[in-house]
C-alpha positions in Angstrom: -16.5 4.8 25.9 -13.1 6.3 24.3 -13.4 9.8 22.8 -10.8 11.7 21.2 -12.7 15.0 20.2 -10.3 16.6 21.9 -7.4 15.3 20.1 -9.0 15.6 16.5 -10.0 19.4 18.2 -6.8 20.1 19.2 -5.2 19.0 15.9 -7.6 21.0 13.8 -6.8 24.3 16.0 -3.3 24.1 15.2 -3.7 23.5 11.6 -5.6 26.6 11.4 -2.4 28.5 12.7 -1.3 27.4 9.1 2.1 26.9 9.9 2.1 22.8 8.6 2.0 24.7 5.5 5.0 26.5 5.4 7.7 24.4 3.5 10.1 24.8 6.0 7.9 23.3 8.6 7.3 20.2 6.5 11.1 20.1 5.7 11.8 20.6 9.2 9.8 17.6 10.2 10.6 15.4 7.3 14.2 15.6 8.8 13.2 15.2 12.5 11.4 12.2 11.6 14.5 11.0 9.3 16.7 11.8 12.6 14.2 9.7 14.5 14.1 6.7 12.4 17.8 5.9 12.3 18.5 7.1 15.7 15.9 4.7 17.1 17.2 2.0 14.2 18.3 -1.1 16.7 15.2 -0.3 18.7 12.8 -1.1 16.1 14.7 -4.2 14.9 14.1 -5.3 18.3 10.7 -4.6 18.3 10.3 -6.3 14.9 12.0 -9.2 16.1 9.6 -9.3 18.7 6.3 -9.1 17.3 7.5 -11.0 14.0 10.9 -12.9 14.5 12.3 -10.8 11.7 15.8 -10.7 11.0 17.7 -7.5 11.1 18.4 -7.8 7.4 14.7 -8.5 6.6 13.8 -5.4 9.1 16.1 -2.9 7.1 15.2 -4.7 3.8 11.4 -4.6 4.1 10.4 -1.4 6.8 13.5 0.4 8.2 15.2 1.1 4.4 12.4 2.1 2.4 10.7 4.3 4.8 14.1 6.0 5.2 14.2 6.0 0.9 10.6 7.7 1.3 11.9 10.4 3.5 15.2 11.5 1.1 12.9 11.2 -1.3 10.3 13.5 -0.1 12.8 16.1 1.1 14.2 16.4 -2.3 10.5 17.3 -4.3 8.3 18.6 -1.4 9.8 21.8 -2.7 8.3 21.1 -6.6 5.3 19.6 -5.3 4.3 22.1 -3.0 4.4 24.8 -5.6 1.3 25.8 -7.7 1.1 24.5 -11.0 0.4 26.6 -13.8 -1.7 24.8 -16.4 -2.8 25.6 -20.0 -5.9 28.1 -20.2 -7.8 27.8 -23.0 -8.8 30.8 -25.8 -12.5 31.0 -24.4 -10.9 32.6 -21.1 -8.9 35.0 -22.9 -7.2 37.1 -20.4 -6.4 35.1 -17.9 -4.1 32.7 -16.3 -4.8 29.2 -14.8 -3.2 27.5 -11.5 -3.7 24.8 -9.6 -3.0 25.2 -5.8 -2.1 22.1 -3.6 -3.1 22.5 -0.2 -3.5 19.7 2.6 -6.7 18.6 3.6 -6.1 19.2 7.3 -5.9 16.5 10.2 -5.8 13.1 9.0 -6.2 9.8 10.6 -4.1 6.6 9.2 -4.8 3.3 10.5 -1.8 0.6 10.0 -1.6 -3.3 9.5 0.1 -5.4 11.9 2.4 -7.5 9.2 4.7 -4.4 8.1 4.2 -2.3 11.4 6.8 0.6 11.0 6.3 0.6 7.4 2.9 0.6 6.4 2.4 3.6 9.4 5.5 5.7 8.6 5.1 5.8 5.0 1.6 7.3 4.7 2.8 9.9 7.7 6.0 10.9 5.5 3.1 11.6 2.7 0.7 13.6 5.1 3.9 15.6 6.3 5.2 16.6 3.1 1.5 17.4 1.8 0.9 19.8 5.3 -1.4 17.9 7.5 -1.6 17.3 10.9 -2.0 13.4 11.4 -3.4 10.9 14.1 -1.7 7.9 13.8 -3.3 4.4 14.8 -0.9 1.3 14.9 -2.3 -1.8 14.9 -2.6 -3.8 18.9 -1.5 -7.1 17.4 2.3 -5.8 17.1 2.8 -4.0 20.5 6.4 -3.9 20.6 6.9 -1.8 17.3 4.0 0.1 18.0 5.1 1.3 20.9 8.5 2.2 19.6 6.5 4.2 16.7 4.8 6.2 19.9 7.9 6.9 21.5 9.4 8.2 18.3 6.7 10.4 17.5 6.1 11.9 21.4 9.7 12.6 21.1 10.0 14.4 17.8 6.6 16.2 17.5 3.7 18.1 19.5 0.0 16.2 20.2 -1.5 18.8 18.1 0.5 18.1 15.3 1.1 14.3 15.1 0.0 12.3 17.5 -0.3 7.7 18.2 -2.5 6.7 19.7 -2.6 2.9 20.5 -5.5 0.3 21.3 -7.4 -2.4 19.9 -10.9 -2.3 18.2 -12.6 -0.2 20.1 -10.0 2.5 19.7 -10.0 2.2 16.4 -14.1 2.2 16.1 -13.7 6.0 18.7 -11.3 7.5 16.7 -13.6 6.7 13.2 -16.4 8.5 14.5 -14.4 11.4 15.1 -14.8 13.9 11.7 -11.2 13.7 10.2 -10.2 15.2 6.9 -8.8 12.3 5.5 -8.4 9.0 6.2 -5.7 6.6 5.1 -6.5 2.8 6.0 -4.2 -0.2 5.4 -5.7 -3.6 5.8 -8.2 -6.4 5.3 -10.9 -5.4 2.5 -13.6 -6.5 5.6 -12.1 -3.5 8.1 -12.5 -1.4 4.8 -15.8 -1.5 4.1 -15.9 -0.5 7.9 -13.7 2.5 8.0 -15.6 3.6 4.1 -19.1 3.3 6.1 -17.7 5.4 8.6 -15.8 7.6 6.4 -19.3 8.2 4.8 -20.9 9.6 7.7 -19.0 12.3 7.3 -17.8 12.3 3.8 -14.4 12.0 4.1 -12.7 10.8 1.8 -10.1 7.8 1.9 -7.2 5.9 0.8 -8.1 2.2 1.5 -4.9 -0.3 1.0 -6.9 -3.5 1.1 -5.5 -6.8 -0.8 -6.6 -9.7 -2.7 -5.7 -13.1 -4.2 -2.7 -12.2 -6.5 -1.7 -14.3 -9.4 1.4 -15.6 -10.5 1.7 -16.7 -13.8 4.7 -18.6 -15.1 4.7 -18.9 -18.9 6.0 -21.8 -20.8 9.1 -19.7 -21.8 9.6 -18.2 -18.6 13.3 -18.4 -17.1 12.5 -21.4 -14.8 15.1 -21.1 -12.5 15.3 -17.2 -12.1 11.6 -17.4 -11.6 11.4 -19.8 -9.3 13.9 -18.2 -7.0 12.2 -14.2 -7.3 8.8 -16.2 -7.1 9.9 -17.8 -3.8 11.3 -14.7 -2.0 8.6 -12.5 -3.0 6.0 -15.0 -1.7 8.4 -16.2 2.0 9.6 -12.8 3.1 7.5 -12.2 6.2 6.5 -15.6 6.0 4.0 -14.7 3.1 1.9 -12.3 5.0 2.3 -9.5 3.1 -0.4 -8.2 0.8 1.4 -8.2 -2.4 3.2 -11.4 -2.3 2.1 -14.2 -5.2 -1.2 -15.8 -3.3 -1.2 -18.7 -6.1 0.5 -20.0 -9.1 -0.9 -20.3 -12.1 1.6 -22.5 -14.1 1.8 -23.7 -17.5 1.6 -27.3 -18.1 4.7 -27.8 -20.3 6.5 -26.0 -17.5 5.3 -27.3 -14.7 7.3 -30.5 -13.5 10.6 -28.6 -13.8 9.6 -25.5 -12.3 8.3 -26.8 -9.0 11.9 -28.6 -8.7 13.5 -25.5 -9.3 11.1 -24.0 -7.1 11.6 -26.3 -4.3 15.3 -26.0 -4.5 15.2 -22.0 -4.5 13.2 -22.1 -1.2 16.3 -24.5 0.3 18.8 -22.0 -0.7 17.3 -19.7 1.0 15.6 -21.2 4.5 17.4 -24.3 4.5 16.4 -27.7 5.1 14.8 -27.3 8.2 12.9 -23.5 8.1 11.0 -24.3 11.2 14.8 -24.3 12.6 16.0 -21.2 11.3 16.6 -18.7 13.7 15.1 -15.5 12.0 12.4 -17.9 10.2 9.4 -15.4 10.5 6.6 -16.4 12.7 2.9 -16.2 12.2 1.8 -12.9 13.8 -0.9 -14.5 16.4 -2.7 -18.3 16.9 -5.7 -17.0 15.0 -4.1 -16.7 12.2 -1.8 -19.9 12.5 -4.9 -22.1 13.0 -6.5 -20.1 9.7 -3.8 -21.1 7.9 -2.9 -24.6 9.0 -6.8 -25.8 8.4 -6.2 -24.1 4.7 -3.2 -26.8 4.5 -5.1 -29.7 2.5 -2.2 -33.3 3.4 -2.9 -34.8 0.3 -2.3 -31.8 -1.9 1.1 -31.2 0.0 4.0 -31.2 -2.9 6.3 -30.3 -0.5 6.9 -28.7 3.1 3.7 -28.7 5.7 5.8 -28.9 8.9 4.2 -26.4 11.7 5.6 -26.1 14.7 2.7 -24.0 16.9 5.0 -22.9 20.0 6.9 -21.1 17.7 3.6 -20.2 15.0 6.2 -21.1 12.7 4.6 -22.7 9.6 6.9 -24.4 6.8 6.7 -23.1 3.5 4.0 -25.1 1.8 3.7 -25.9 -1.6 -0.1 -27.7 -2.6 -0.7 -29.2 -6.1 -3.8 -30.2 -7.7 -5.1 -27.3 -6.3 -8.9 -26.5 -7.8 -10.8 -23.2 -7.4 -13.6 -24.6 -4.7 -10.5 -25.4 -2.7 -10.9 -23.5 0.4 -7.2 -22.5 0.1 -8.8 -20.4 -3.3 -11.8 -18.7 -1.5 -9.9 -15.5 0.2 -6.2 -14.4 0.4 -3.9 -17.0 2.1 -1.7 -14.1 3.2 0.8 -16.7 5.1 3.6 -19.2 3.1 1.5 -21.4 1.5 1.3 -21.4 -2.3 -1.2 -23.2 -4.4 -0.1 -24.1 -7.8 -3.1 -24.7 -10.6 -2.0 -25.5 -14.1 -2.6 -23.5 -17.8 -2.1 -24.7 -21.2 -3.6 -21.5 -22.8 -3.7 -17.8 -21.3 -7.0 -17.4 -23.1 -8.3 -20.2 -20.8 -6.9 -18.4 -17.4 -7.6 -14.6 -18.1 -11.4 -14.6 -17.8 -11.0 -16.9 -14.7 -9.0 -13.9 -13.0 -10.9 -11.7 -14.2 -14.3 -13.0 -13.1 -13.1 -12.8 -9.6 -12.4 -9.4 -7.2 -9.7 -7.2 -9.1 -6.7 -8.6 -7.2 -3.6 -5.8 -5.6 -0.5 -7.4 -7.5 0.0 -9.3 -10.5 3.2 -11.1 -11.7 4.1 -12.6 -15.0 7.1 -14.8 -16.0 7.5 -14.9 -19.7 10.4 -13.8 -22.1 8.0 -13.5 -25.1 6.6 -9.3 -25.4 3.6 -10.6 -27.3 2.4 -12.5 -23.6 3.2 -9.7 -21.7 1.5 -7.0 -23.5 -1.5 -9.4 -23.2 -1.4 -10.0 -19.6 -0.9 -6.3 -18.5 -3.9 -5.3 -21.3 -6.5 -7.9 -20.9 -6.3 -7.9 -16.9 -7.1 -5.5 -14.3 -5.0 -5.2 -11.5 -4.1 -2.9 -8.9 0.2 -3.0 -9.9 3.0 -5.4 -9.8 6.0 -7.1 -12.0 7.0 -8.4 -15.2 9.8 -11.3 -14.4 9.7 -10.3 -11.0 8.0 -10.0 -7.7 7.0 -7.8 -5.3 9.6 -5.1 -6.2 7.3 -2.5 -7.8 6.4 -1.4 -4.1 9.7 -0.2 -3.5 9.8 2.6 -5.9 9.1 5.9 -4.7 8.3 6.6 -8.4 5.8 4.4 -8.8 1.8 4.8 -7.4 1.3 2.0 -5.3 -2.9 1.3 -4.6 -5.4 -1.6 -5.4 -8.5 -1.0 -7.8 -12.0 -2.7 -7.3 -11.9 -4.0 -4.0 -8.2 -4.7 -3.7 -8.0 -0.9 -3.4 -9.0 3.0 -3.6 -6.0 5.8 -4.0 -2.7 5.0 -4.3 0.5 6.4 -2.3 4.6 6.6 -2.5 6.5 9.3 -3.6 4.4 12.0 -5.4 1.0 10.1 -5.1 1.4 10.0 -1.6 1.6 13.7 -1.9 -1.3 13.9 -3.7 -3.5 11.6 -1.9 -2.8 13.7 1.1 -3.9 16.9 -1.2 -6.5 18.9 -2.4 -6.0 20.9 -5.9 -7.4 24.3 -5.9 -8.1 25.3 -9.3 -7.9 28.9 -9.4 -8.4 31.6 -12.8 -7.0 34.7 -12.2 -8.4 37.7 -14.9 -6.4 41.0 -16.1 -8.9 43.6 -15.0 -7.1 46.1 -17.8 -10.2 44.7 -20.3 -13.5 42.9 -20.6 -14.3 40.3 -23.2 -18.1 41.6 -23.7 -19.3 38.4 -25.3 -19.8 36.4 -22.2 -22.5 39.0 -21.1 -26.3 38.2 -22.2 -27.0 42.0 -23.3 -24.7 41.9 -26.0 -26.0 43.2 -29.7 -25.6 39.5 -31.5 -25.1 37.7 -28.3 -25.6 34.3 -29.6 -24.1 34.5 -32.5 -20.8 36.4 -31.3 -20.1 33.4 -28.7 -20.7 30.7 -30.8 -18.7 31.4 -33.1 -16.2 32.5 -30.3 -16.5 28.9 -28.7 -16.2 27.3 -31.7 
């Protein structure tokens, strides 16, 4: 049986030495893993292209560039993060100040997905660095090649006892989750979740859990058809749909219908050509499993357009299904993979309570020019984040929390949340010892009267 008290052991002992704390150190590392990442660039197209097929555009687009937009980032406000934050104090504590400390939790543990490998890993690491942590990093076994370029990057740039990868399948994963961390970061299916929460439990540890969902798209009647369609099929194809906030099905309204799916099939032309199954950086699905889930999800008498697989390569065609209905199996769980279900609207009061009587989905996208339908949309439904005329692109900004709610979700990261998911805030009162307010005490002459009328 796999153990890695040691490790976790080891990690904890240098934490204590309390030098991940210093600013320079997280600076330090921050720009060691930023030296890391682009000298090591080609590499991990290479190992993308292996484990997905995915273009070197695609790589630098979707893993290589943001994480290395995280990084800058983080080096420019780990300084104002890192500093205690003076807060308001309120008349009751007269003679005193109030401060909240950040400090890291300690040795954390963050599990990855397999579908944006170097990503999904890096990017929670670049928020445990800048918050102080030690970390334990688990890629996932199902893209080997970029995992082990991650493991070469970190053994290179960083001690065990500070960061440390460790690779192996499920029973590595199940070791390493009975080990007490101090936070754990998971990215993945909302099953696996419930897992790592149960184990997290044990111990009370708490987590970040980036899970998923079934994300709507809705395309309004006054939507720009043609910019739509063209956002709507880029969000949903790159990495061949499996990405956890890409558009899992269409909701479409009626009047709009019949001229958006033309404009939508020409978009996805434009972009993959005539013949995607062809096209040389055409990303593959990651492993048979999943190809067979997905082509039994493919319904030939629903199939507007596309439906060509070609399983030597796990290539699947992007598929378009219409006439889609909710006991569809294609509607029970998310497709994550390029097939897109289209069902039809003719009012948003008939289509809100249907989302919202189903799990609280990660991403949400409307398509509408009128204010009046957007506001409604982004008030009446719960959702974990996502666009207005667009998709996909709110996950790109270090500015912006990205995390689910309900069971798409628990925490969010990027940027500043990232920092603070990765951090605890001390709340600290620090009193003038040059007087006493006497009220406070029970002895007082009046006592009850004085503070309530003091507290008043």
């Amino acid at each position: 049986m796999e153990n890695y008290a040691h490790l976790v052991a080891k990690q904890r002992e240098f934490f204590q030495t309390h030098q991940t704390k210093a600013l320079s150190y997280r600076l330090e590392a921050l720009k060691k893993l930023q030296a890391g990442v682009n000298q090591y660039e080609r590499e991990i197209m290479n190992a993308l292209k292996s484990d997905l097929n995915k273009s070197p555009f695609e790589s630098y687009s979707t893993e290589i560039g943001i994480v290395l937009h995280e990084i800058r980032h983080a080096i420019k406000h780990a300084a104002s993060w890192a500093k205690p934050k003076r807060v308001k104090t309120p008349l009751t504590h007269f003679g005193s100040t109030s401060k909240m400390y950040p400090e890291p939790y300690g040795v954390a543990l963050l599990i990855s997905p397999w579908n944006y490998p170097f990503q999904l890993l890096i990017a929670p690491l670049i928020a445990a660095i800048s918050a102080g942590n030690c970390a334990v990093l688990k890629p996932s076994e199902w893209s080997p090649a970029t995992s082990g370029i991650i493991a070469d990057i970190v053994r290179e740039i960083y001690p065990p006892e500070y960061i440390s990868v460790v690779q192996g399948g499920v029973e590595t994963s199940q070791a390493l989750l009975r080990e007490k961390f101090d936070y754990i970061f998971f990215t993945g299916s909302v099953t696996i979740g419930r897992a790592v929460m149960q184990e997290a439990a044990k111990h009370l540890t708490p987590v970040t859990l980036e899970l998923g969902g079934k994300s709507p798209c809705i395309v309004h009647r006054d939507a720009d058809l043609k910019l739509a369609a063209k956002r709507i099929a880029w969000g949903k194809l790159i990495n061949a749909g499996q990405t956890c906030v890409a558009p899992d099905y269409l909701y479409v309204h009626q009047e709009a219908k019949e001229p958006f799916l033309a404009r939508l099939q020409e978009a996805i032309a434009e972009m993959f050509g005539a013949d995607p199954l062809q096209a040389e950086h055409y990303v593959r699905i990651v492993n048979a499993k999943h190809f067979d889930r997905l082509v039994s999800l493919i319904d030939p008498a629903k199939v507007r357009f596309g439906g060509g697989i070609d399983r030597a390569k796990l290539a699947i065609e992007p598929t378009l299904l219409d006439r889609v209905a909710w006991d569809d199996p294609v509607m029970q769980d998310e497709i994550f993979g390029p097939i897109l279900p289209v069902l039809e609207y003719d009012d948003l009061s008939d289509i809100i309570p249907t989302i919202n009587a189903r799990p609280k989905p990660l991403a949400l996208y409307i398509f509408s020019e009128s204010k009046q339908v957007q506001k409604r949309i982004l008030r009446e439904v719960s959702f974990g984040g996502g666009c207005v005329n667009d998709t996909v692109m709110h996950v790109g900004s270090p500015y912006l929390p990205f995390g689910g709610v309900g069971e798409s979700g628990i925490g969010a990261y990027h940027g500043k949340a990232g920092f603070n998911a990765f951090t605890h805030y001390k709340s600290i009162v620090r009193y003038t010892t040059k007087f006493d307010v006497p009220f406070r005490y029970p002895h007082v002459t009046n006592g009850l009267k004085k503070i309530k009328m003091f507290l008043k």
